[in-house]
Structures are given as structure tokens and as C-alpha cells.
N, C-alpha and C positions, 0 to 999 in steps of 0.2 A: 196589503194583500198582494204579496210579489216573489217572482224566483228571477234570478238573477238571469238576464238574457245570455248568460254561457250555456246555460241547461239546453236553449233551443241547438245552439250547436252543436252540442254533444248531440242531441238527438238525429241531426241531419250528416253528422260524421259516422255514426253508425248505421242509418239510414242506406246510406250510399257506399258503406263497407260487404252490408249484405244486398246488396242491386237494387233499391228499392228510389222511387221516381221521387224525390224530394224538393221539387223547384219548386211546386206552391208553397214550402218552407222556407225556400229561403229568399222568395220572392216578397213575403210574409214580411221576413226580418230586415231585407233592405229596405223594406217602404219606412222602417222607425229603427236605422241603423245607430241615429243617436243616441238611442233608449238604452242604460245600462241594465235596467227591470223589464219585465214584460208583468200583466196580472197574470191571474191563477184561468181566468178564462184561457189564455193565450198558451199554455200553457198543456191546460187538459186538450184543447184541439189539437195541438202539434203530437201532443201521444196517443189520440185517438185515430189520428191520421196516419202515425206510423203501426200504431196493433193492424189495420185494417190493411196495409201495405204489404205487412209482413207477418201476421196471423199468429203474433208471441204474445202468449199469455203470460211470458214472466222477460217481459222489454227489460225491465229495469236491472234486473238482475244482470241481462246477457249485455247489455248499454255498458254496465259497471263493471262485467268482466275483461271484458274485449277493449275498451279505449279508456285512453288516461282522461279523467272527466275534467274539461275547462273551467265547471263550474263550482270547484273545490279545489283549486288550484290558490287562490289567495290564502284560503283557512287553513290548505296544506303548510304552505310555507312559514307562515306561524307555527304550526305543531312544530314544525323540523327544528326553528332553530328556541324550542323551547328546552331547557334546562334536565328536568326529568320527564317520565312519560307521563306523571301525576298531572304536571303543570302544563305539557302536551295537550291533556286531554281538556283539560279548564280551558284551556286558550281557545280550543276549537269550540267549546260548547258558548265561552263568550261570545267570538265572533261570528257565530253560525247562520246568523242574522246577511252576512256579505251574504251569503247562498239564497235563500226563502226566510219568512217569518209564518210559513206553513206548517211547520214543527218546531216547539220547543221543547228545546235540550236541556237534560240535566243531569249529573252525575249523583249516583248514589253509592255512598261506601259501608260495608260489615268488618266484621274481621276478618273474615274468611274470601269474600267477594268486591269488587265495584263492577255497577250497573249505567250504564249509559242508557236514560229515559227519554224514549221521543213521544212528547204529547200534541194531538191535534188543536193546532189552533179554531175556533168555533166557526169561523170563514174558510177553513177548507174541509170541516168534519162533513157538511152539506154536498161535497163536493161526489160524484162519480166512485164507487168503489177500485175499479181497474186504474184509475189515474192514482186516488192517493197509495195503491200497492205499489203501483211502480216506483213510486217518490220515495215512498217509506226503505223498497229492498235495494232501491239505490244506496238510500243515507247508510244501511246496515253494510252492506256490502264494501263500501268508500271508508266506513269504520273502521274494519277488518285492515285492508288496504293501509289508511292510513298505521293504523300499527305497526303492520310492517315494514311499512316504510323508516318507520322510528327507530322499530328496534332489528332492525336488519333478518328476522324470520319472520315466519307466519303465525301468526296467535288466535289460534283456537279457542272460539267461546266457549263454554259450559252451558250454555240454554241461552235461545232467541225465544221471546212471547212477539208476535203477532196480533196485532187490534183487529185484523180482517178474518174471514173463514177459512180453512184451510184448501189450498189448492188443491186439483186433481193430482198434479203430476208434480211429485216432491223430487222427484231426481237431483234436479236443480241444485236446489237449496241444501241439500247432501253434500252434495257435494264440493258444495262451494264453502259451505258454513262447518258440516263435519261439528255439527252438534246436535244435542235435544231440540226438536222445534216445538213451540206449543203456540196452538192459533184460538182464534177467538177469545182471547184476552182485554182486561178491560185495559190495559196498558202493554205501549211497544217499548223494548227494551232487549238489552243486549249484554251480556252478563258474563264475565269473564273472573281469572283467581286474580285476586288482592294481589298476590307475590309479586308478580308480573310489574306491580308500580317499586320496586327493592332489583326488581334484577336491571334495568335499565336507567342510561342515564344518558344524556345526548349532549353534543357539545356547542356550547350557544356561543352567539359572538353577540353580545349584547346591546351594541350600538343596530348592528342592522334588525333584531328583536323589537327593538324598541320604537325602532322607524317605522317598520311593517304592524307595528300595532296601535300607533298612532296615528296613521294614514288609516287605517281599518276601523278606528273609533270614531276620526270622522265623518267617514262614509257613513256608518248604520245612524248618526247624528243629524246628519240630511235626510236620511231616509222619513224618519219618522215615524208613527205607530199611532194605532187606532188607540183610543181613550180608554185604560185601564177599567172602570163601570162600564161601559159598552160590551168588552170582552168578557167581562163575568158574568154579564148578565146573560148573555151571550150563552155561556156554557152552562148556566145555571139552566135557562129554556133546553137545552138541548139535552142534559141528561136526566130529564125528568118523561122525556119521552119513553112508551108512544101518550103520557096524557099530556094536559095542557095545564102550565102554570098561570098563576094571577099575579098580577104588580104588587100584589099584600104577601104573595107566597114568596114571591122575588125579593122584595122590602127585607123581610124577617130575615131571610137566606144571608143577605149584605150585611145586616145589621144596622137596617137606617128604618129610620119612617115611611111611608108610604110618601107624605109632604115632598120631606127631602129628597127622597128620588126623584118625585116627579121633578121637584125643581133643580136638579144637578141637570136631568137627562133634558130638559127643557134649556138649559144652560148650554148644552153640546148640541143641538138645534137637533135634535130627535124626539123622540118618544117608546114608553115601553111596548106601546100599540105598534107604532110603526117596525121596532127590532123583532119584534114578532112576527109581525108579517113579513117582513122580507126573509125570515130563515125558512119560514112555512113555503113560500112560494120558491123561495132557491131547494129545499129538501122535495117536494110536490113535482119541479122539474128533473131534479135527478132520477127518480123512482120512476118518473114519466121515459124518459133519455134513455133507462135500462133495460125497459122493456120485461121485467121480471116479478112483476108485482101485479094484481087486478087492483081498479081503481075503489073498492071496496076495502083490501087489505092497504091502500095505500090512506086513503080516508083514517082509520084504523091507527095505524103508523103517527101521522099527522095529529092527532087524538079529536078528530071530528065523530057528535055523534051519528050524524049517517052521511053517506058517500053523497048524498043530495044537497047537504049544508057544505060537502069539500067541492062540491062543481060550481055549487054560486061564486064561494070562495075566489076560485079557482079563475073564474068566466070574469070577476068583477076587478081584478088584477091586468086580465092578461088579454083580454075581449075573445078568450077561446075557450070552449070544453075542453081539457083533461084530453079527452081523445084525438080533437083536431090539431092539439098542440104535439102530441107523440106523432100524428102523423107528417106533421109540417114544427118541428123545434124552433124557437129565434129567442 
């Protein structure tokens, strides 16, 4: 659960582009300047600390217009000295991991279309709605970007889907995208003509390709990743909301026994109880953090049957009511 500590730069590069005080950023990053990662916590506070600074409701977008991003700079150099723009784009979706394991990439191809698919990892789906927009119109925008970096113009999608709601103010995204937008989508994705992989071709030098890809496979090698059962189960809970699923409904979903679950997830020194609770109480502080929700609709949400059973809940995690926590976070 990590985005590459370049991201914090870029954020204090454009920070300090448009006048904005970012020393407790970068006062932040010197205290663990060894850290190549930062978490997803570390991450959403340096961009809540910049929206509050500078009162942009589309940071990500204007971060990704305005400066060349540090933290796509590895995955870029890959595309570049990739062979076609097909194999460009593979290469980036492989290594996309150098960047966050916040979103996973994936290419989808028609005869007509290919679709570059960003899906939420179930440890950032929890996460703050304003932070993963910014993440997300980052990676779209750096998409674009890098294309044209490839094929020396600018390439024009045919329709951007949106996981979030649509903004108030689309000027933006107009302008910079100069396509169809569609929000509230159960999938983020970015959708461009097929052709596009037949007119281009780049020219590799395949020793240094090969160097840059194999220093890049062992990086995401160290990294490492949460346990394959964990993250399906993971997302299994999470798209069943707002009710609440059982270890039996979970079981059947995987295809294993109830047994066998328990003894895999007992194996990985968890529990289905425990991955439960932690998404409930990470989801319970987000809605709390936004301030956008009553703790009734948020109950609701959570699939509690009444807001009295989400405060015990709530109170026996975290030694606070629901309300004392929105007014004091930790």
C-alpha cells in the first residue's frame, strides 16, 4: 500500500510553482529521505494539505499539466525506448507498480478500440474521494502525455469513464482531454482508436530496453504485495456494499469452503472478522473526514442495522463516538 516518494515532490514542485508555504512537506520528506515509498496515508495528507493551500479542486489535473511528474519518469523511459506504441503501452501497464499499487492497469483491445483500465486497489477504494480523483486525473492525464511523448503529437481519446461523480466545473477536463467524459462509472478507463497502435513505431535500442527493464522488475520484486486472498476478499466485501457479507457468502464467491478459508486466512495470521473490521472502520473514517454524510446515512452505507449498533461499533475500535472523532481525527 504505497506511491512512490517522487509523487510527494511533484506535489511540492507545483506547490511552490503557484506560491503556496510547503515546508511542512518537505520538512515531512527529509525526516524519511531514505524511503523510496511513502504509504497511501502519507500521501493523502500532502494532497490535502496542498487542496487547502491552494483551494484546487482539480490539483491533479493542473500538477499534471504544468510539470514534468518525477514520479512517472522511470515508467516513461520504458515506453520511450519501447519498440511499437502496442508494446509502449504493455510495458507501462507492467511496470506501473514503480509508480503506486493504488491502481491496477490494464489494457483492453476491440477491433475498433484499445482501452487502458485503471481499477481500485481495495486499500485505496476506502480511501478519501478528493485524494483518489486527484491520483486517478493524474495517471489519465500522464497517459495522454506519455503518448505523445511516443508518437511525437497529441492523441486524442474518444471517451474518458470516471469511477467518481462528476465535477462541478468541467472546463478542465475539456479541455485538456477534448473528449466525451462520462462519470460515475463502475470502471476508470481511457479509450482511444485501435489505428493509433499501426501508425506508430519507435525506435528501441535494446540493450539499454532491456537494462531499464530489468532493474524495474527488480525493484517491484522487493516491493512486494499484499496476499492475493486478502485482496479478493477484500474487494469481494467492498462491492457488496452498502450490505454486509458472511465468511459463507465470501467462501462461495472464491470457490473454497468455509474450512478452507478460514484455514488459508489463519495461515496469513488474519481473519475474515478482522479484514472486515479494518475496511468498516477505514470506510467509517473517511465518510467521518468528509464531513458529507449524517452518521445515520453513514450507518446505512456501512450496512449497520441502526446508527446505535455503527457507534458501539465505532466507540469499541477507536475509544471515540463517530462525532468526537470528526471533531478531533487521528
Amino acid at each position: 500500500m504505497y506511491f512512490s516518494t517522487s509523487i510527494i515532490w511533484d506535489l511540492i514542485e507545483y506547490g511552490k510553482i503557484k506560491g503556496a508555504d510547503v515546508s511542512a512537506l518537505e520538512n515531512n520528506l527529509f525526516s524519511t529521505k531514505t524511503q523510496k515509498y511513502v504509504a497511501y496515508d502519507d500521501l493523502v495528507g500532502a494532497l490535502n494539505y496542498l487542496h487547502t493551500a491552494l483551494d484546487d479542486d482539480c490539483l491533479g489535473l493542473h500538477i499534471a499539466e504544468h510539470i514534468s511528474l518525477k514520479v512517472t519518469a522511470p515508467v516513461n523511459s520504458i515506453m520511450l525506448e519501447s519498440k511499437t506504441l502496442e508494446e509502449s503501452i504493455k510495458n507501462a501497464i507492467d511496470y506501473s507498480r514503480l509508480i503506486s499499487d493504488a491502481l491496477d492497469c490494464s489494457l483492453e483491445t476491440t477491433d475498433n478500440h484499445f482501452s487502458v483500465i485503471y481499477q481500485e486497489n481495495p486499500n485505496w477504494t476506502v480511501y478519501q474521494t478528493y485524494a483518489k480523483q486527484q491520483v486517478l486525473d493524474m495517471a489519465l492525464l500522464s497517459n495522454v502525455k506519455s503518448l505523445a511523448a511516443y508518437t511525437g503529437h497529441r492523441c486524442t481519446p474518444l471517451c474518458i469513464h470516471f469511477n467518481y461523480p462528476k465535477p462541478k466545473n468541467l472546463h478542465g477536463y475539456y479541455r485538456l482531454f477534448n473528449c466525451q467524459l462520462r462519470f460515475n462509472r463502475e470502471r476508470s478507463e481511457i479509450i482511444f482508436e485501435r489505428n493509433l497502435f499501426n501508425k506508430h513505431a519507435g525506435r528501441t535500442e535494446y540493450g539499454l530496453l532491456k537494462n531499464l527493464k530489468a532493474k524495474a522488475a527488480e525493484e517491484i520484486k522487493n516491493l512486494g504485495s499484499e496476499h492475493e486472498l486478502i485482496l479478493e476478499l477484500k474487494k469481494h466485501i467492498l462491492n457488496q456494499k452498502p450490505a454486509r457479507t458472511t465468511i459463507d457468502d465470501a467462501s462461495q464467491h472464491l470457490n473454497q469452503s468455509r474450512r478452507t478459508l478460514q484455514r488459508k486466512l489463519k495461515d496469513l495470521d488474519t481473519s475474515f472478522k478482522r479484514i472486515e473490521y479494518e475496511l468498516q472502520l477505514r470506510l467509517a473514517k473517511t465518510y467521518l473526514e468528509e464531513q458529507q454524510k449524517s452518521i445515520d446515512e453513514i450507518s446505512y452505507l456501512l450496512g449497520f442495522s441502526e446508527s446505535s449498533v455503527f457507534i458501539r461499533f465505532f466507540k469499541s475500535l477507536t475509544s471515540q463516538t463517530p462525532l468526537e472523532y470528526q471533531k478531533h481525527p487521528r
